[in-house]
Every structure is written in structure tokens, then in C-alpha cells.
N, C-alpha and C positions, 0 to 999 in steps of 0.2 A: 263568523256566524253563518256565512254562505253556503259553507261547506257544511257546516254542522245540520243545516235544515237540508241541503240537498242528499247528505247520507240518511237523515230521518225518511223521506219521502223516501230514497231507494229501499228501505227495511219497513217501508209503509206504515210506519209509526206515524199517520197522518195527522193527529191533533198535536202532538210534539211539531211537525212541520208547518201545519198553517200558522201555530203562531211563531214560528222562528221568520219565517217569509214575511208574517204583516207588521212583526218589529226592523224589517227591513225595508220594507216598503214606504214605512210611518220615518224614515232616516231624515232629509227623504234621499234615493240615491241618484245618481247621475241619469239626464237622459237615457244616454245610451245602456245604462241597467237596467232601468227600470224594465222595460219589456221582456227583459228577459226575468225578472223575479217577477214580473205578471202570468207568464206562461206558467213559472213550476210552482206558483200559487195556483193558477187554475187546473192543474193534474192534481195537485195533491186534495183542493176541494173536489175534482171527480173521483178520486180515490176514494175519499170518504163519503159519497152519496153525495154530497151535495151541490148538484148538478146546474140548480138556478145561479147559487153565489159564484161556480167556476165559471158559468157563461158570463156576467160579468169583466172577467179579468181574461176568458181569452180575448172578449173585445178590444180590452187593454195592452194584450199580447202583439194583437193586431195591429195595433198605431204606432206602440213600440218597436217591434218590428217589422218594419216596411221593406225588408229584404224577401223575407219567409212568407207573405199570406198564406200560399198553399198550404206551408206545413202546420200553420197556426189549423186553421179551418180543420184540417184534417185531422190533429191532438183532438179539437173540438167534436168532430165526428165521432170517433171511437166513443166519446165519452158520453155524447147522447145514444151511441147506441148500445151501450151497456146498461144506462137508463131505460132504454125503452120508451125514447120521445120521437116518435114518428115524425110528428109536425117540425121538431126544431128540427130534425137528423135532416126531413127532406129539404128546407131552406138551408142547410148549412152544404147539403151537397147541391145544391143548386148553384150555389154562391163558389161554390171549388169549381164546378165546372165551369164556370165562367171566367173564369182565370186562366184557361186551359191550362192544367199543370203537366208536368209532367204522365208517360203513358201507364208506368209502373204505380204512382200514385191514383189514377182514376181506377185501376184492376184493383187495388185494397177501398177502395170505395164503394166497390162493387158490392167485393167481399164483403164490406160490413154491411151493406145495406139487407146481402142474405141471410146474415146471423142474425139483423133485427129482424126478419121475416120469420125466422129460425124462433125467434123468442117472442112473438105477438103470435106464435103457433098457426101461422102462414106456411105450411108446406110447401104449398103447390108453385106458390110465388118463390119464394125461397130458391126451388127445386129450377124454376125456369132463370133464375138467374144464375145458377152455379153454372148452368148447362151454357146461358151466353158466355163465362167468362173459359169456358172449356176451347168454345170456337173463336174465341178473341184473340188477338194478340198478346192481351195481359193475360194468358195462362200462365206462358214462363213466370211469373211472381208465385206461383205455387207447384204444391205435387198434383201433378194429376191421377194420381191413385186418391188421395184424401179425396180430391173432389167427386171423383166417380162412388167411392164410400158415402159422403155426404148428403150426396143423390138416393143412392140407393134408400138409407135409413128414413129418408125422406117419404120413399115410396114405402119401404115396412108401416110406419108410421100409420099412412094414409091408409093401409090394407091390402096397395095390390102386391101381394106378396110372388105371383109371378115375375109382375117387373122387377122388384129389388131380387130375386134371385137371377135372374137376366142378367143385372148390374152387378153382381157380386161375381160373378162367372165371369164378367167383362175383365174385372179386376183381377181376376187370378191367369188367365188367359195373357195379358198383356204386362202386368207390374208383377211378376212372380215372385222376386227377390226382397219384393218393399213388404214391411209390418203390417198392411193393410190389405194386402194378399193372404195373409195367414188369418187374420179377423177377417176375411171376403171366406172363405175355405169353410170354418167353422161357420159361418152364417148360411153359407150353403147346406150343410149338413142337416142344421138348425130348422130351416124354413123346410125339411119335407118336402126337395121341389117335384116333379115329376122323375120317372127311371132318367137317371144319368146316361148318356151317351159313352162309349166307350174313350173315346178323347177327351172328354168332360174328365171322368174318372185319369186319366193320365196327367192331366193340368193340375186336379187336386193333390195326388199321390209326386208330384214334381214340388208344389207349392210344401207341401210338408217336411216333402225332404230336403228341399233350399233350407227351411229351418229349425234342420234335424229333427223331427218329430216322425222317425222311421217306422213303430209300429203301426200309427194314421197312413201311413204314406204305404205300408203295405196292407192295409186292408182295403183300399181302392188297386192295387194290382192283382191283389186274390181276386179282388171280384171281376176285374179286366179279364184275368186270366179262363172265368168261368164263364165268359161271353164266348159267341161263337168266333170260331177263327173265320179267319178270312183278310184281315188288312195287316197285310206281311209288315208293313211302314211302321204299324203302331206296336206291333210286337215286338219289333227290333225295338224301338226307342223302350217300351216294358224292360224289355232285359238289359238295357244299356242303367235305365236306373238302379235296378237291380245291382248289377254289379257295382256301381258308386257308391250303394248303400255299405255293400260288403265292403270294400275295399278303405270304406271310412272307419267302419266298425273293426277293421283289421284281420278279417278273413279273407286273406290272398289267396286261400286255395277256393275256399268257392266262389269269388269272384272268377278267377281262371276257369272253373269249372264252366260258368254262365258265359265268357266271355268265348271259351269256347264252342260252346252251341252257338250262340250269337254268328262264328264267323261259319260254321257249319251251313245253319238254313238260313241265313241272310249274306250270303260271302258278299252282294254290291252294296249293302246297307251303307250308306255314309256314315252309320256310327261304328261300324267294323273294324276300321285300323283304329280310329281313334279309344277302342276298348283295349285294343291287345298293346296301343302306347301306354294307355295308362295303366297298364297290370306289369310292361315294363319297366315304370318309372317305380311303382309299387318294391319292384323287389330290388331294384338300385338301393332304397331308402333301407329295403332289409340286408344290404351288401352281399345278397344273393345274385352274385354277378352270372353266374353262364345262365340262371334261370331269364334274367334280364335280358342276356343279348338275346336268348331265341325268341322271345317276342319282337324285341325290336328287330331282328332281320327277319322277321315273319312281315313286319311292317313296310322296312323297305323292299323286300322281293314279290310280295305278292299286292303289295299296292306302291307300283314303284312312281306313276302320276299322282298321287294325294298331295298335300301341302305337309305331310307330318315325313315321308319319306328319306329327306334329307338331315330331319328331327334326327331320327331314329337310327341313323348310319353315324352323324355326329355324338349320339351320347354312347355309343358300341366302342367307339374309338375314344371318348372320354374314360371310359369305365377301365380301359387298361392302365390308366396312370394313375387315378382317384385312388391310391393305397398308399402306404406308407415306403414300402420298399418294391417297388415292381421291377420284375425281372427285365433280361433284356429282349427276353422272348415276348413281353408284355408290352414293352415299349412299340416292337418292330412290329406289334400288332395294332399298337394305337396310330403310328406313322402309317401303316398299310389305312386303316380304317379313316382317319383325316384326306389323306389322299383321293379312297373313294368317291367321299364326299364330292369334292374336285373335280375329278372325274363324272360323274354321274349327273351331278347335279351344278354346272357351273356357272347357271345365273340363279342359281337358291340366294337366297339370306346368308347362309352360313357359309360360301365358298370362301369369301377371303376369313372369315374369320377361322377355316380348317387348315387355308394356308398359314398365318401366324400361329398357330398351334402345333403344326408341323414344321414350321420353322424353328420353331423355341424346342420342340423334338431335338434335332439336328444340334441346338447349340448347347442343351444339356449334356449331349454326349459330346462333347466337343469335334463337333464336322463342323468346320466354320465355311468351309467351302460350300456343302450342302447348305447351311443355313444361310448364307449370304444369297446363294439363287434362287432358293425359297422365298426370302421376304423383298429380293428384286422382282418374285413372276407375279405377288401380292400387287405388288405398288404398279404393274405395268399392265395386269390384268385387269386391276379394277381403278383407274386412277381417278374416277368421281367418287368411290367410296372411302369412309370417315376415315377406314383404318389402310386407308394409300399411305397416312403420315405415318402409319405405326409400321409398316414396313420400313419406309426410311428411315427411320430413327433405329431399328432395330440392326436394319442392315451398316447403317454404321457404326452398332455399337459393336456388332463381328468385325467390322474390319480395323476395330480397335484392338479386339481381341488378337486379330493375325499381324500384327504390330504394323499395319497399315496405314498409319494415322494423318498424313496428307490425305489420301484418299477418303478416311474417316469424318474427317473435317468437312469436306466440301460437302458429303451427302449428308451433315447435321447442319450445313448452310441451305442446303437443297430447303429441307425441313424448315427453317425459321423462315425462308422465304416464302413457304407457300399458305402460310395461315399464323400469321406471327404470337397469336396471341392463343393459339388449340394448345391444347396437352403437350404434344407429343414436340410440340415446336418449343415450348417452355421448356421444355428436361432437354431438350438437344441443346439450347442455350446456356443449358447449364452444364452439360458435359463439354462444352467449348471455354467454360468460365466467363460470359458475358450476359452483358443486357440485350434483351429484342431490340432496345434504340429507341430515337426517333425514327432512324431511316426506316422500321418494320410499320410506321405509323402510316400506311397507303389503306385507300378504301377497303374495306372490309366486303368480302362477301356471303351470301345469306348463310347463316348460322357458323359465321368466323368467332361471335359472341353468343354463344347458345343461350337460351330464358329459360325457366321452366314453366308450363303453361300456367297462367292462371284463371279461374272460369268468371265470365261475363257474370257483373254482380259479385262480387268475391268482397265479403263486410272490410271497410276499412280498418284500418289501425286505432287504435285510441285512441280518445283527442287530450291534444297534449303530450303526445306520446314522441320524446326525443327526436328533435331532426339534428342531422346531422352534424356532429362539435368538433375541433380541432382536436388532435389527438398527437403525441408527440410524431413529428416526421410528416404530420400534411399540413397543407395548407389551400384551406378551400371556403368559400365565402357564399352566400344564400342571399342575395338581394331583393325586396322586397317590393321589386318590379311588377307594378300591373301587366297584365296581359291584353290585349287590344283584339278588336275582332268586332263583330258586328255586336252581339251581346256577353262577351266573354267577362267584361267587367262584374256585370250583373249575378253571372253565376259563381265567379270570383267571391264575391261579396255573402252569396248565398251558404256555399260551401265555408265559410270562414265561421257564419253566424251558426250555423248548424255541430260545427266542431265546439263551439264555445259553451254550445247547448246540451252536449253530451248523445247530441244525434247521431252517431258515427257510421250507419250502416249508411241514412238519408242522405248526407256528403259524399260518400263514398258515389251513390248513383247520381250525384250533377259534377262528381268528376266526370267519370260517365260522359254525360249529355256535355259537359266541356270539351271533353277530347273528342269527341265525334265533330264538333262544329266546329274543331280547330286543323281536320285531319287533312285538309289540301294545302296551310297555312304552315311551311315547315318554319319559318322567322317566331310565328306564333307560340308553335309548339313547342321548340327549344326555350322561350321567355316561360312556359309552362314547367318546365321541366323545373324551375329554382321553388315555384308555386308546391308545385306536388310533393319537394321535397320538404319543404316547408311546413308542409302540410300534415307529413310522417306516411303520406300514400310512398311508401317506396316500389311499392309491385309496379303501382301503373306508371313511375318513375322509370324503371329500370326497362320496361315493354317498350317504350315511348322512347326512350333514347337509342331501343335497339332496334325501332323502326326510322329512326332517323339516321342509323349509322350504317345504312345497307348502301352499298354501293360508293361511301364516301369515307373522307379521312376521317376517324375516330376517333382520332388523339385526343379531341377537345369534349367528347362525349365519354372517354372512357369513367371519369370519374362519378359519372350518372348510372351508367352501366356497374362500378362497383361502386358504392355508395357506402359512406359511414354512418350505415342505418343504425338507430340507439346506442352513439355511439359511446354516449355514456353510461348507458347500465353495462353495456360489453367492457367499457374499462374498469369499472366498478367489481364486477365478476373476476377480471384477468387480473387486478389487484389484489383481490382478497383472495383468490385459491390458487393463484401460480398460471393461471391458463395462457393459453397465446390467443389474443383480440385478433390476431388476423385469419386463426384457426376458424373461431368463434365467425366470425364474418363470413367466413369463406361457407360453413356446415349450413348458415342461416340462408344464404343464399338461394343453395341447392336444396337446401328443407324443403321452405315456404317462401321462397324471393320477400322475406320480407314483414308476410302478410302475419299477423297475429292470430287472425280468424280461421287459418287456414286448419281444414281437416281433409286429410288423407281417407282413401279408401277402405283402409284396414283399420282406419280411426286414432291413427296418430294426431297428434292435437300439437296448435302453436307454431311458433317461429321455431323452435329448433324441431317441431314434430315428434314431439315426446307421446310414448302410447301410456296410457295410465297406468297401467300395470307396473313398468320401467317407473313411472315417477313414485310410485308407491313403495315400490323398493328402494330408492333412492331415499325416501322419507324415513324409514322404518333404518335405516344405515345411521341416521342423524340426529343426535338425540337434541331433545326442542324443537324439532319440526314437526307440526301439528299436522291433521290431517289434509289433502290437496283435492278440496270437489275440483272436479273438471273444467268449471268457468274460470277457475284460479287460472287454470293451464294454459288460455285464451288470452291469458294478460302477458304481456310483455316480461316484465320482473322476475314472475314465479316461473314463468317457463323457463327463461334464460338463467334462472337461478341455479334449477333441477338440472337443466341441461349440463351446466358447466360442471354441476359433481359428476355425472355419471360422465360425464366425455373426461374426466381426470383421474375416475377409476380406472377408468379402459384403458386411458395414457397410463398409466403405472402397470396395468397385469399387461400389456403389450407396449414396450416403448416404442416399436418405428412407429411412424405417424401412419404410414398405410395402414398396418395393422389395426391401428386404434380406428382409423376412422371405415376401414369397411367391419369393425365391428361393432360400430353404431347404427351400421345399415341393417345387418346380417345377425349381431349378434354376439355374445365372444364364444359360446359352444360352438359354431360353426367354423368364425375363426381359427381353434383352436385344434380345431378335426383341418381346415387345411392345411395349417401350421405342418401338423405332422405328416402331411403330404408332400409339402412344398417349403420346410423351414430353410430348408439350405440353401436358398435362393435368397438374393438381397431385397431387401421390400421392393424394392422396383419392378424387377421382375414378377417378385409374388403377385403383384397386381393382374399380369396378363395370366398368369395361371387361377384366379380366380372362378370357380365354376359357375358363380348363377352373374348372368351376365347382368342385371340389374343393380348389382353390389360393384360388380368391373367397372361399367361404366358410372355410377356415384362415385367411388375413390377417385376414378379420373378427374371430373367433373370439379371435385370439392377442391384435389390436387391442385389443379386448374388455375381457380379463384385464389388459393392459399397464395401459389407464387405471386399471381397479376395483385393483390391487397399487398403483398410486401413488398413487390417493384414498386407501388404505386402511391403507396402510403409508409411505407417504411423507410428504416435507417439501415436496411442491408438487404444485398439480393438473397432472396432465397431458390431455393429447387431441391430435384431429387437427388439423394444422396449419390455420391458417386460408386460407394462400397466397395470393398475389397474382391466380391466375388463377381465378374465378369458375364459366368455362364448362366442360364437360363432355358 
């Protein structure tokens, strides 16, 4: 029945749920329930108006549970101030600050106290509190575009319509990319503020084109342009939009036109090479290749100090092998143009990655000699950087090829010795046919186990959401070990009561305030680490053990470091459609470490990072699959569901596992375009020939995890294939 009224309240069916809760209540149930059917009795009568009978029972909330006051008080808040009870709101936040709660919780207290000012038609007051939580601490708990918006509308409100356009200009000025830069733009426009300043006019006409609304976005350059000249800075940046415009809208020639003049009378402009890069990136994408190199050696010759110069000598020298069949006059131009790089540029970014590129030159055409001192000058010139291992590993997969194979051996021992558990040390152990060992299990150094970041605040996992389950070949145990510390118990206790409540984001932030108070206490942190997993926080699980495993033996943390996060729906999945759980493990990892909540930049959504579109297509493939809103996506289940079909179409239209899995990154048209550039290469290889380096390094990454899950959890070593074809 629990459930039945807690789903009623979530679809706000609130008189179906007050009485499913007071026939719960009238049971009667155990202490330790009762408070908590007192609290979603009192949301579900604030849901329905009736805000006197909810105060009652969060009182009830409150006795019952003696872990949470804060969060009780603060349910309580929201709810008087949707009412509009001043008198209760201010004793109820009196009573939370006396508590001292946590700093995130008194900034949404803030909050609500201004949306009640906001609704007793209190502007001014309103307005002076948004503005203290701007200079507070508790800003982070919001965007500060909404709030400088909020202000503004304030001030529309009130009349001074100079200030809100002030405040809306602030907003397009600093938040250009956010949705409320685009609402600040048009409310400029709106309020008739005085003549626009000519940088005014360039912020707005930027703000429109962040979101593609190009003809707005050029009728503030028209009128820029019919201002007097004189500020050479702002006409470069004019024409720098200009050409972005065209070049989105897919007019390469007069973009090239604009970009032209641009390097004409502005040749020192700082947006100068970076115009004539991207008009050569432009015609790479239209495989308009000699049009491409002359920009980009326009770039590296005449702006040979920029940061894009080495850019642009690297993708000159990429461009001669990015075809299908390139000559050998194409290659010895791509080798000449890698080498430059080298040359020119030998503490760039891109040196050693020119050297393995031009090493893998060398071994395609079979000069193993060449290639072997190639990816020796790699590994000796740059021996702090990632890809020192990939020289050794490479160089002895040449001297494998020159039937060298003592000599081969010892530099794939070099290789596991010096980072036992990276990529490149994995595939060397596997070209040897062993395990890393124990003996590889020595202190680890910083990013010997790479993370992927994840941001301060990042919403927990589900509550309830699978921890960790035996799976055939592990065996691993979760004990339900208090944590000790000055108050750790306490938030222990707190965070437990809040998961049970379906509070997941509120737990999430007194993990949080746990792990800060536990951060000098490594005996503590590790007794945390069974808590967290327990808990289904795998993110700050996996962070946590990789802060503990810097500098020391890992052996014992590695299993925290890969964790059998859900690990039953991934068997469930791997059951029903054929999938490999350790793939699955390994993709989740490197997604979202874990997180359910977790959204990407581009707006991938979920633990495997599925973008909607992908899962939409996935649906519309399977018949009885209904349609997937977005929140679905956010759940564990339905994401890992989706996920596992489209990751087993990909494994069918491409079988090596490289393959499959840099076309879940990239895509399988792009795959499919390298394919024919690079098929003949064995997936091992094909990885280092991958062009966008962000795809290169995920295959790695995932590769990575895939071996270390099946050394570590499985019934057989895996690695990279050894393949028939050597060269490279």
C-alpha cells in the first residue's frame, strides 16, 4: 500500500494519497515508519492546499524523525511558502537556522524566502535578497544568469526600466551561451533602452548567433557596421562573427571571402589565424584537401608563435593519409609534415603524438628499423608524457615484427613495469600472454588509475539503486561497518534516512559534508568506502579510493576503483541480449563513473550516456517499446536497457570490439569513413590511427577497464587481440 500511495503523490493524485497514507498511519506502523508516512502525509496535504493539516504531521515528521530536523523544517518551508504564510514561513525558518544546517540548505532558504516576497508582491525585498545570495557563498546552489534575470524582471516590474535593462545587458555580457541570455537580448530590444553602444550591439548580435538566430544576430552587425569606424578590435571580432555565421550556414566561399579581409586589415588581430583555422577545418570536412592545406600553412607561416600553429602543421600532415588509398607521394608528405611538427614545435601538445604517427608511417610501410627509432626518440624525448608507454609498446611490437623477440619481450616488460595497470601496459601483457600479477600491485602513481571528473554536487544515484552483487568469478563482500569520526555516525545515519525517503539529490550533499570531514582520516575513509558503495554513490566511491590509492599498494583498493556497480541489472541485460557485463562495466565507467544523473555537455544523458535521439532510434527499432521522456533516461534500468541494444547493434555492424566501442563514441558513419581508410589494419592498431583524439583516447580508456573488469572479476584473462596483421 506504501507504494501504491507514494506513486499516487508522485502523479499528484493527492486525495487518492491522503487517504492511502492515513489508512497507513491508522495501522498503526512501526515506530521507525511512522515518521516517515508522517512526512509524505504532510507533502501530499501541502500538495493539495491544505497547509494547516500538513503542519500538523510535519510536526510528526519531526519527532519521528530525529535524524533529518533540517530536511523536515525545510519540506515544511517550501510548503508555507507556496501558501503564502509569511508568519509560519518566518518561525519555520527561524527554527532551521537554529539548527545550523547544512550551507546549501540555508541558500534554498533564502531562495524561498524571495519567491515568498516574489508572491506578497514584495519586489524590492525580494530583489535585495536574490542580490545577497549572488555575493553569498550559497550562489553555487544556483545559476547565476536566472538570478541576475530574476532581478532584473524585478526591477521591470517596479518601473525602473533603465535598471532592468542595465541587468539584462549584464546578462548577455557575461552568460552568453545560457537560455536567459537569449530572454536578456530580446528584453533589451523590448524595453527601448537608450542608443546601443557599439559593443552593446556586438554582445547582442553574439548572444543570437550562440543560438542560431542569424538574421537578429545580423541586424545588430548592420547597424555596428553603420557606426563610425574607428575601434579596429571590435571590427575584427564583427567580421570574425560574420564568418562563423557563413561557415555554419555552409557558405565556405564567403566565409573565405570575410576571412580574408579580416587577415588583410587586421593581420595582429587575435582572431586572425584562428579564422583562417577554421575556414581550414571547413574544407577538410568538404575533402577539399589543397584548399585546406593553404589555409592551414598560412596559419603555421605567418603566425608561427600562436597556440593553433602546431594545430595546423599536424592536421596538413594528417590530411595526406585521411583517404582511402593514398599514394606514396601522400604518405612521404604526411611523414615530412608529422616530422615538422617535431621540428618546429617540440614542446607543443602534439610533438609526441606527431612522433607516433610517424612512427606507425614507418611501420605501415614496413621500415621497422625507422619505426623502431621513431617510437624509441617518442619514449626518450618525452618520458613524463602518457604516450612514453605507447612508444614502448609499439617499439616492441616492431621488434616483434623483425623476429626480435627476446629483445621484444623485455621492452613489453619495460611497459608493465612502468604503469601496470595503463592501456598500453594491459596489451603488452597480453602480447607476452600473462597477467600484470601481484608482483605489478606496487604504489600507484597519480593517474596510474585515471577517474573521470565528476562535478561538486553531481545528484546521487537512486535510492535503492543495486550495490554491488556477486556475479559469476567475484567474490566481494559490503559490510555494514559504521564509520567513526567526530560526527560521521550522525551523517551516516542521516544519509541512510534520506535514501529511504526518496531524497537522493539531499544524501548525495551529506555525502558531501561526510567525505570532507573524513578527508585527513585515511583508516575512516576506506571504512567509507563499503558505506558509499552500499549506498549505490559509486562516483564518489570510485574518487575516494582513487584518492586513497595515490602513492600506495592498490591491490586492495582496486576492487573500489572498478566496482560491480548495478551489478544486477548489467547481468540481467548481458542475459537477455547476448552482451558482455564486463563490456557493459567497463563503457559505464568511462560514460558517467557510475552516476545516473550524470549529463554531458552535448546532452548525453544517464550511466551509459545515451543522447535522446540514439535512444529514440533504438525505440522506434523495437516494437513494444513505448515512447522514452528523458527522465526515463536518468533511471538506471531504461538507460542500461537502451544502452545495451544500440551497443549490440554496433557489435553486429562492426565485430572487433574497437570498432564497436569508438562507434558509440563517434558514431558508426564515422567509423565507417575510417574503416575505409584504415581497414586493413588490425583493431589494435586502428585505434592509434583514429583522427579525433577524443574517440582515441575513450577506446583506450574503455579498453582499459574492459581488460582490468575481466583480470579482476572474471574466469579468463582478456586483451587485445593479437591479429594476424603486424604492420601498422
Amino acid at each position: 500500500m506504501e507504494y501504491l500511495a507514494r506513486a499516487a503523490l508522485a502523479l499528484r493524485r493527492y486525495a487518492e494519497a491522503v487517504t492511502l497514507f492515513q489508512q497507513l498511519l491508522a495501522a498503526p506502523p512501526s515506530p521507525d515508519a511512522r515518521g516517515a508516512l508522517e512526512l509524505h502525509l504532510a507533502r501530499t496535504l501541502a500538495g493539495a492546499g491544505d497547509v494547516a493539516a500538513a503542519r500538523r504531521h510535519f510536526e510528526g515528521a519531526r519527532q519521528g524523525l530525529p535524524e533529518i530536523p533540517e530536511y523536515v523544517l525545510w519540506l515544511e518551508l517550501q510548503a508555507l511558502g507556496q501558501a503564502r504564510d509569511e508568519p509560519g514561513f518566518q518561525a519555520v525558518s527561524a527554527a532551521l537556522t537554529a539548527l545550523r544546517p547544512p550551507q546549501f540548505l540555508l541558500a534554498r532558504a533564502r531562495f524561498e524566502e524571495a519567491e515568498l516576497a516574489r508572491r506578497l508582491g514584495q519586489p524590492a525585498r525580494a530583489r535585495a535578497l536574490w542580490e545577497e545570495l549572488l555575493a553569498s557563498p550559497g550562489q553555487r546552489e544556483f545559476q547565476p544568469a536566472d538570478l541576475h534575470g530574476r532581478i532584473a524582471r524585478s526591477l521591470e516590474e517596479t518601473g525602473d526600466l533603465p535598471g532592468a535593462a542595465a541587468r539584462y545587458l549584464l546578462i548577455v555580457e557575461r552568460y552568453p551561451a545560457t537560455r536567459e541570455a537569449l530572454d536578456a537580448a530580446q528584453k533589451v530590444e523590448g524595453l527601448a533602452p537608450p542608443p546601443l553602444s557599439p559593443e552593446q550591439r556586438l554582445r547582442l548580435a553574439t548572444v543570437y548567433f550562440t543560438h542560431g538566430q542569424y538574421a537578429r544576430a545580423r541586424q545588430h552587425l548592420d547597424a555596428l557596421d553603420e557606426a563610425p569606424a574607428g575601434n579596429g578590435a571590435l571590427e575584427a571580432q564583427a567580421l570574425v562573427l560574420r564568418i562563423r555565421m557563413f561557415q555554419r550556414e555552409g557558405d565556405v566561399e564567403a566565409a573565405a571571402a570575410l576571412a580574408q579581409r579580416l587577415v588583410t586589415r587586421f593581420p595582429q588581430a587575435p582572431q586572425a589565424p584562428r579564422a583562417l583555422f577554421q575556414l581550414g577545418l571547413a574544407e577538410l570536412r568538404r575533402n577539399r584537401f589543397a584548399e585546406a592545406r593553404a589555409y592551414l600553412a598560412r596559419v603555421a607561416r605567418e603566425y608561427a608563435a600562436h597556440t593553433l600553429a602546431d594545430d595546423a602543421l599536424y592536421l596538413v600532415a594528417e590530411s595526406y593519409h585521411e583517404v582511402e588509398h593514398p599514394s606514396h607521394r601522400a604518405l612521404r608528405e604526411a611523414r615530412r609534415g608529422y616530422r615538422e611538427v617535431v621540428r618546429r614545435h617540440p614542446q607543443g601538445d602534439l610533438a609526441p603524438q606527431a612522433l607516433l604517427r610517424l612512427g606507425h608511417l614507418w611501420l605501415r610501410e614496413g621500415r621497422y628499423g625507422r619505426a623502431a627509432s621513431t617510437f624509441a626518440e617518442l619514449r626518450a624525448g618525452y618520458p613524463q608524457h602518457e604516450l612514453a608507454l605507447a612508444g614502448l609498446y609499439w617499439e616492441a611490437r616492431t621488434r616483434e615484427q623483425e623476429g626480435k623477440t627476446a629483445l621484444a619481450r623485455q621492452i613489453y616488460r619495460q611497459a608493465m613495469s612502468a604503469r601496470p595497470f595503463a592501456y598500453y601496459a594491459l596489451a603488452a601483457a597480453a602480447r607476452l600472454g600473462e597477467r600484470p600479477g601481484e608482483a605489478a600491485d606496487r604504489p600507484e602513481p597519480p593517474g596510474a588509475v585515471d577517474t573521470p571528473s565528476v562535478p561538486p554536487g553531481a545528484p546521487a544515484p537512486a535510492p535503492g539503486a543495486p550495490a554491488a552483487s556477486p556475479v559469476p568469478g567475484a567474490n566481494v563482500t559490503t559490510p555494514d561497518a559504521p564509520l567513526t569520526g567526530a560526527d560521521p555516525l550522525s551523517r551516516q545515519k542521516k544519509v541512510e534516512r534520506l535514501l529511504a525517503l526518496g531524497m537522493r539529490e539531499e544524501a548525495g550533499r551529506e555525502v558531501e559534508e561526510l567525505l570532507g570531514s573524513l578527508a585527513s582520516q585515511r583508516p575512516a575513509l576506506i571504512a567509507a568506502l563499503d558505506a558509499l558503495e552500499r549506498w549505490g554513490f559509486y562516483d564518489r566511491m570510485v574518487a575516494t579510493a582513487q584518492l586513497l590509492s595515490l602513492g600506495r599498494n592498490a591491490s586492495g583498493l582496486r576492487p573500489r576503483l572498478f566496482p560491480l556497480a548495478y551489478a544486477g541489472l548489467v547481468m540481467t541485460e548481458a542475459d537477455e541480449h547476448g552482451a558482455d557485463p564486463w563490456l557493459l562495466l567497463a563503457m559505464m565507467r568511462q560514460e558517467s563513473l557510475f552516476n545516473p544523473q550524470a549529463v554531458s555537455r552535448t546532452g548525453a544523458l544517464g550511466l551509459l550516456q545515451l543522447m535522446p535521439a540514439t535512444a529514440e532510434q533504438v525505440v522506434r527499432a523495437q516494437p513494444g517499446l513505448g515512447e522514452v521522456p528523458r527522465r526515463l533516461l536518468m533511471s538506471p534500468e531504461p538507460n542500461l536497457h537502451l544502452a545495451t541494444l544500440y551497443l549490440q547493434e554496433l557489435r553486429r555492424q562492426f565485430p572487433a570490439l574497437e570498432h564497436a566501442v569508438a562507434a558509440y563514441n563517434a558514431g558508426p558513419h564515422q567509423v565507417a569513413r575510417w574503416l575505409r581508410w584504415y581497414g586493413d589494419l588490425e583493431p589494435n592498431a586502428f585505434v592509434e590511427w583514429i583522427p579525433f583524439r577524443e574517440t582515441r583516447q575513450y577506446v583506450k580508456e574503455v579498453l582499459r577497464n574492459y581488460w582490468i573488469y575481466q583480470q579482476l572479476w572474471g574466469r579468463r584473462v582478456g586483451g587485445p587481440p593479437a591479429g594476424k596483421r603486424e604492420g601498422s
